[in-house]
C-alpha positions in Angstrom: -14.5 -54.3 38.7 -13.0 -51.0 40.0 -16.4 -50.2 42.4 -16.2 -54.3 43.3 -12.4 -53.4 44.4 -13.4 -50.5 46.5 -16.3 -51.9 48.4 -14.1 -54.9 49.3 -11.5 -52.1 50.6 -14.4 -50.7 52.7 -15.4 -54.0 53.7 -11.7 -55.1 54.7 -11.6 -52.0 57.5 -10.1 -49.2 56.0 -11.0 -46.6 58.1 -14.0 -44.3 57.2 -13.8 -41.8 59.6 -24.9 -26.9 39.2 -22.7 -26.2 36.9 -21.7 -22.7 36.0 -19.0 -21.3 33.7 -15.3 -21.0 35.4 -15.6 -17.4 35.4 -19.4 -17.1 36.7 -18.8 -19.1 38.9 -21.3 -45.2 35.4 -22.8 -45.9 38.8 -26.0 -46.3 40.5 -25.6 -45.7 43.6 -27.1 -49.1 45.7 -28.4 -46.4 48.4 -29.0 -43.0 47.8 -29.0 -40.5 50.7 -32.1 -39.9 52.9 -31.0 -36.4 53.0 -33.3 -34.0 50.3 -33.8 -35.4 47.0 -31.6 -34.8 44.7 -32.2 -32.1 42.2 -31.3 -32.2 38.5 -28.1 -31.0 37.1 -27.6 -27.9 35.2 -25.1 -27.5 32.5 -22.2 -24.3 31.3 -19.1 -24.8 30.0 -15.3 -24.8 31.5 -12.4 -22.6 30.6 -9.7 -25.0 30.5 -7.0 -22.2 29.7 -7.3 -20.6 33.0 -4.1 -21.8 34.7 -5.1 -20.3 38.3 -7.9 -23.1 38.3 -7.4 -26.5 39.6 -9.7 -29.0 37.9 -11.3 -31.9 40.0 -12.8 -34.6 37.8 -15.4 -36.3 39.4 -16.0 -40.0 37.5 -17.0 -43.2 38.9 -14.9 -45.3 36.7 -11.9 -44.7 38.2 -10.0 -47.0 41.0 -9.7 -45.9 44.3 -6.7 -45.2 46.1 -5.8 -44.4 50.2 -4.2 -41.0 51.3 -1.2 -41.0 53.6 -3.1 -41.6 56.3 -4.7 -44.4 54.7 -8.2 -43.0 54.1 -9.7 -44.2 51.1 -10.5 -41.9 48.1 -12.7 -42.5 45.4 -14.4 -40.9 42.2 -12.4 -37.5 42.6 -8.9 -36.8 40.9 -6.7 -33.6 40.0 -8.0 -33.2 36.5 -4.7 -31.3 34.6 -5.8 -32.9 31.1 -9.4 -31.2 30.4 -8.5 -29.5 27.4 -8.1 -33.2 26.2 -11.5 -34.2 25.8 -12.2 -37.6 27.2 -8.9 -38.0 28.7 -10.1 -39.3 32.4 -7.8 -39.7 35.4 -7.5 -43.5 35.9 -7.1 -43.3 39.9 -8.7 -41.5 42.3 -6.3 -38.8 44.3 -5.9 -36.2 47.0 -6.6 -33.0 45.1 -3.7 -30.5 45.5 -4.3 -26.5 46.1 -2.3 -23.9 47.1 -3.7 -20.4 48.8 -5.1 -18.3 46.0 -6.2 -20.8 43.6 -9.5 -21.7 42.7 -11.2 -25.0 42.2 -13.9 -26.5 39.9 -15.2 -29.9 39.6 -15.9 -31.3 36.5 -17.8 -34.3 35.5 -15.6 -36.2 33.9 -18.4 -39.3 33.2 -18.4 -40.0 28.8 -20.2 -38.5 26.4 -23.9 -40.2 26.4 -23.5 -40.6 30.3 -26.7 -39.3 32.2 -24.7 -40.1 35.6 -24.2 -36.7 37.4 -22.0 -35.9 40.5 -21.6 -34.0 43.3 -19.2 -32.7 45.7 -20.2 -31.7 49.2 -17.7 -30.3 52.2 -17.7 -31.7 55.8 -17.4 -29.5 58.4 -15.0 -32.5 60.1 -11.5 -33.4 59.8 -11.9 -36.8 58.9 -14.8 -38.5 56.9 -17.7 -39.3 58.3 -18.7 -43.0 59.9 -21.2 -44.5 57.6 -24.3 -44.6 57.8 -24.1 -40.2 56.7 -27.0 -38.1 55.8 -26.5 -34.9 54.3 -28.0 -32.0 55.8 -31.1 -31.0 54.5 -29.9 -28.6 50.8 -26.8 -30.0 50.6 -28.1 -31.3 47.0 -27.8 -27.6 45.6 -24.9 -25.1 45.2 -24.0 -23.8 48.2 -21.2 -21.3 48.7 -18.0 -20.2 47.0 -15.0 -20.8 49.5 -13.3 -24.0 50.4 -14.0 -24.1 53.9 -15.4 -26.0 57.0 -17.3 -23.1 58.3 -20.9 -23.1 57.5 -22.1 -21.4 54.4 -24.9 -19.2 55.9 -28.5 -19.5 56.0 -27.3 -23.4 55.1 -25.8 -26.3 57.2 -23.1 -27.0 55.0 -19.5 -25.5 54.4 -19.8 -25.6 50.9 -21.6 -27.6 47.5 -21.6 -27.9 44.5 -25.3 -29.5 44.0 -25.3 -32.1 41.0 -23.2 -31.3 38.0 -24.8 -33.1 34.8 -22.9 -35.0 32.6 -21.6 -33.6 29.0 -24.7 -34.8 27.4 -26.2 -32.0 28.8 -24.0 -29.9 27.5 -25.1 -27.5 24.1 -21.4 -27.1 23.6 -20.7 -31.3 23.7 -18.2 -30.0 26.6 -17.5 -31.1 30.4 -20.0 -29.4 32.8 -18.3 -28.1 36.1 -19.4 -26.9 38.8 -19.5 -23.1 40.3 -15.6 -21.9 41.0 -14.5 -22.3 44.2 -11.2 -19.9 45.9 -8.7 -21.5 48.2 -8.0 -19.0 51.0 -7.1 -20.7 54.2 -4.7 -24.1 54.0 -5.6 -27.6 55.6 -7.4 -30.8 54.2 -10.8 -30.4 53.3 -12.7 -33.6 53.3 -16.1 -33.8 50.6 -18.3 -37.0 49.2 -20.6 -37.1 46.7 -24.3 -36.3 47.6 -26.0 -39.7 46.1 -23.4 -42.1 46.9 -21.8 -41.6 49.9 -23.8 -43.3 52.2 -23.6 -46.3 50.0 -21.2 -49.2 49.3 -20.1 -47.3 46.3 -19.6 -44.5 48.6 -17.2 -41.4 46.1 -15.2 -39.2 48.5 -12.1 -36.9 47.7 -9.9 -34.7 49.8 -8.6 -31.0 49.2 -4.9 -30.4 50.3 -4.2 -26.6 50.6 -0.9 -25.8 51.7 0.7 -22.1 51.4 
């Protein structure tokens, strides 16, 4: 119902424009991405009690919702109640950051999921028009800053690479990504490297302000 509502929000004209530990760093998509194949997620766990990091969940379960500029966000939400395990964020959401703290996304699917996700930045400052391919790597980590310069030896700012679900976890914990710091303030615009270019099509936004 929720991915039914957000493809008819697409459709309506809204305009489109790895896993490590903190400190070491269900949908099927309709179309994946011709960019590289996707590689398989790996798995560590979170520390939730580290209240310099801003959580992203990344879920496909939960309803999308615009920005202020009326951009529409989906699959990626401020994730303040991890240490609750299984407590999702219902709505999709701007994620908000300020200079000095770090980030982490999370896959928030449920236990028993084998859905993973991904979070990869644009160089732009706006999302992409569809149809999107991902440059060629953008399916592995890349990088440790939140930025819209190119990571080098890449073609992409910055990536997480697929974050497997908390069945693959030995702990029976979230898996999250590598940690990310928050230097330099703007809007950072990401999508997930499977769906993007699809009608399900998960995308999320990173506010930094001062």
């Amino acid at each position: 119902m929720r991915r039914a509502l957000y493809v008819a929000m697409l459709a309506g004209g809204v305009a489109v424009a790895g896993c490590a530990n903190v400190h070491d760093a269900g949908i099927v998509a309709p179309a994946p991405s011709s960019s590289a194949s996707v590689t398989p997620g790996n798995c560590a766990t979170p520390d939730s009690t580290d209240g310099n990091v801003v959580y992203v969940a990344m879920s496909s379960d939960m309803t999308p919702s615009t920005d202020s500029s009326g951009n529409s966000i989906f699959g990626f939400a401020p994730y303040p109640q991890l240490e609750s395990e299984g407590t999702v964020p219902q709505s999709s959401a701007a994620v908000p950051v300020t200079t000095g703290q770090l980030v982490q996304f999370v896959n928030a699917e449920p236990s028993g999921s084998s859905i993973t996700h991904s979070a990869v930045g644009f160089t732009t400052s706006a999302f992409p028009v569809l149809p999107y391919s991902f440059p060629s790597g953008s399916d592995t980590q890349i990088g440790t800053a939140i930025t819209k310069t190119i990571s080098p030896g890449t073609q992409t700012p910055w990536a997480t690479g697929e974050v497997a679900p908390a069945s693959a976890s030995v702990t029976g914990t979230a898996c999250a990504s590598q940690v990310f710091s928050a230097s330099t303030a703007g809007t950072f615009y990401f999508g997930d490297f499977k769906t993007y270019d699809s009608a399900a099509s998960m995308r999320g936004e990173i506010v930094v302000s001062q």
